[in-house]
N, C-alpha and C positions, 0 to 999 in steps of 0.2 A: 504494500500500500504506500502510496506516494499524495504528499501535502503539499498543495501551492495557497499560498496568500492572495487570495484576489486584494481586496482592497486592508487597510487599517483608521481605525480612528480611534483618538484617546478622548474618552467617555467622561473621567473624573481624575485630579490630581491634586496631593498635600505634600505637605516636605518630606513625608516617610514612602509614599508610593506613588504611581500611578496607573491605572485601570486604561487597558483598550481592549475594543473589540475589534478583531479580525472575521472579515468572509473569508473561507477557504473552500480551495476545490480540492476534494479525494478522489482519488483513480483507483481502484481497486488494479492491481497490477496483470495479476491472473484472468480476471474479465474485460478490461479495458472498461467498466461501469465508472461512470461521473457522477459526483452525488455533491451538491455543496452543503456549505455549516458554517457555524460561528463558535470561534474560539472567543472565551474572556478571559485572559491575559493581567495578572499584576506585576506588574515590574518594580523591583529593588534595589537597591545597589547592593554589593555583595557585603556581606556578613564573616565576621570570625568567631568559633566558638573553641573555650579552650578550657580541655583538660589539665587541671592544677592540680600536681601530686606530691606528693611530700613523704617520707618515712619519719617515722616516731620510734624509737625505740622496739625494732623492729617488725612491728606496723605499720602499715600503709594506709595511707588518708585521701579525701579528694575534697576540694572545696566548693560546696553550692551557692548556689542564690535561691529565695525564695521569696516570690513575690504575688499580688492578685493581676491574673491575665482577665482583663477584660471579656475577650472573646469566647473563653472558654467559660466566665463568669465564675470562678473559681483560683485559689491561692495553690501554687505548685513548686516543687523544686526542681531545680533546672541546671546544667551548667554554666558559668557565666558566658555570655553569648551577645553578640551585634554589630550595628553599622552603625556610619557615619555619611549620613545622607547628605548626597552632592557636592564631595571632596572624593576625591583622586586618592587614596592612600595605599601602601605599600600593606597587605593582608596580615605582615608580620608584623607591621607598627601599628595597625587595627587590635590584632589578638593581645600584644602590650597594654592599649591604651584599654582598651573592654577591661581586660582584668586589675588596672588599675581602678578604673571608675567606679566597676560594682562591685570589687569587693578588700582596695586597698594593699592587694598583694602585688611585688614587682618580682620578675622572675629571672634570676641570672640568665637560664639558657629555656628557649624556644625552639621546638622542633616543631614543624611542618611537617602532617601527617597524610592528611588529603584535601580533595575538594570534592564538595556534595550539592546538587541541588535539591534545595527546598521546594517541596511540593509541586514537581515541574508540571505536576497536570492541569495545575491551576496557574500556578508562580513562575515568575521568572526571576530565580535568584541564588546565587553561587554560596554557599558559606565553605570557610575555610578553617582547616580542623587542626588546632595545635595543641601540642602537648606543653605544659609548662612545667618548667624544675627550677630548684636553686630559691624557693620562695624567702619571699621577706616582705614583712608587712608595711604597711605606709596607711595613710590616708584616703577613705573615698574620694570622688567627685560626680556625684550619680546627677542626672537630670531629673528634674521635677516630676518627671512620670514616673523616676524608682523609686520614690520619697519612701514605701512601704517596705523597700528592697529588706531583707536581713542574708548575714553572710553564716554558713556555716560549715564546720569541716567536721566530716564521716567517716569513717573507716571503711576501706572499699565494701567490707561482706554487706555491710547497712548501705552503700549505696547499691547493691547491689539487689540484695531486697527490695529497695523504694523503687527497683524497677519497675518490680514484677507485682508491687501491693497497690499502685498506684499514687502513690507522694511522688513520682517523676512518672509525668506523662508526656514530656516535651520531645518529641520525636526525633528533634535533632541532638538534644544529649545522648538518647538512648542509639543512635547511629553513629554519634561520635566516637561512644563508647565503645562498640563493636568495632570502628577502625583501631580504637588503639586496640583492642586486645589482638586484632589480626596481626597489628603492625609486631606488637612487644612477642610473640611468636615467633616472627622472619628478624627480630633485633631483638635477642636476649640478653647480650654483650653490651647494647649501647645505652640497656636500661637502669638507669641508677638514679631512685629514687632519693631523695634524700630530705 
C-alpha cells in the first residue's frame, strides 16, 4: 500500500503544537484500487526523555517525576521527559536541560540510546532517549505548568512494578525503558551505575 498527500492544511496552532489535516490518496499496491482519506496530523518538535540512574550502596535507583496530566485527567509517574518548543536545540543539551528543570539533577555523562516516535498514528514527533549517570543535585527551574511536579527516586524493582500496577502509564517511559534494558544487554561493560 502506497500514500500520497493530495493537499494539506493547518486546522489549529499554540506554542506547544500544531494540528493539520491532510487528503491523501491510497493505492492498494496489489489491486491498483484508489481510495482517498484524511489524515489529522499533530506536529511537535522533538522531545528528550531521560533515564536517570544512580547506584546506592549496591542498589540501583531511577528518578521520576510525578505530576496531574491533564488529558489523561489523572496524576502519574513518569520519566523526566520534553521539549523546547521552536528553538533549534542539540537533543543532548534538551535531555541536560529537561532533567535539570524537572527534577534538579545534573548529570556528568549522557548516553544517547535511541530515537522513538511518539504516537506516529496520530503525532508527528521524535523523542530522544538518554541515559543519565554521574548525578548530582542542583536546583529546579520547572515552568508554571509543572508547579505540581514532585521528584522522586525508586529503586528499579519499584519502578519496575509501577509498570505493570499502573503508577507509570506514560508510554514513552515504559518504551524508554525497554530500550535501555535492550541496550544494557548489547553494553554490559559500558554500564556503571553509580
Amino acid at each position: 500500500m502506497s500514500i500520497r498527500t493530495i493537499s494539506s492544511r493547518e486546522v489549529y496552532r499554540n506554542r506547544w503544537c500544531s494540528v493539520r489535516e491532510d487528503v491523501i490518496e491510497r493505492v492498494n499496491d496489489a489491486t491498483g484500487e484508489v481510495t482517498q482519506g484524511i489524515y489529522g496530523v499533530m506536529d511537535k518538535a522533538p522531545g528528550s526523555i531521560v533515564i536517570a540512574l544512580e547506584r546506592d550502596g549496591g542498589e540501583e535507583f531511577i528518578w521520576l517525576v510525578r505530576q496531574f496530566r491533564y488529558t489523561a485527567q489523572g496524576t502519574f509517574f513518569e520519566l523526566p521527559q520534553g521539549g523546547w518548543e521552536g528553538v533549534e536545540v542539540d537533543p543532548e543539551e534538551l535531555a541536560h536541560g529537561e532533567l535539570r528543570e524537572e527534577t534538579g539533577l545534573r548529570a556528568e555523562r549522557m548516553t544517547h540510546l535511541a530515537d522513538q516516535w511518539i504516537a506516529y498514528g496520530a503525532m508527528r514527533q521524535v523523542h530522544h532517549v538518554f541515559l543519565a549517570e554521574g548525578l548530582s543535585k542542583g536546583e529546579t527551574d520547572r515552568d508554571p505548568e509543572e508547579a505540581d511536579m514532585t521528584v522522586h527516586r525508586v529503586p528499579l524493582s519499584e519502578f519496575e512494578a509501577m509498570l505493570l500496577d499502573g503508577r507509570v502509564m506514560d508510554n514513552c517511559s515504559a518504551a524508554a525503558w525497554g530500550v535501555y534494558c535492550a541496550w544494557r544487554k548489547k553494553h554490559p561493560l559500558q554500564h556503571s551505575v553509580r
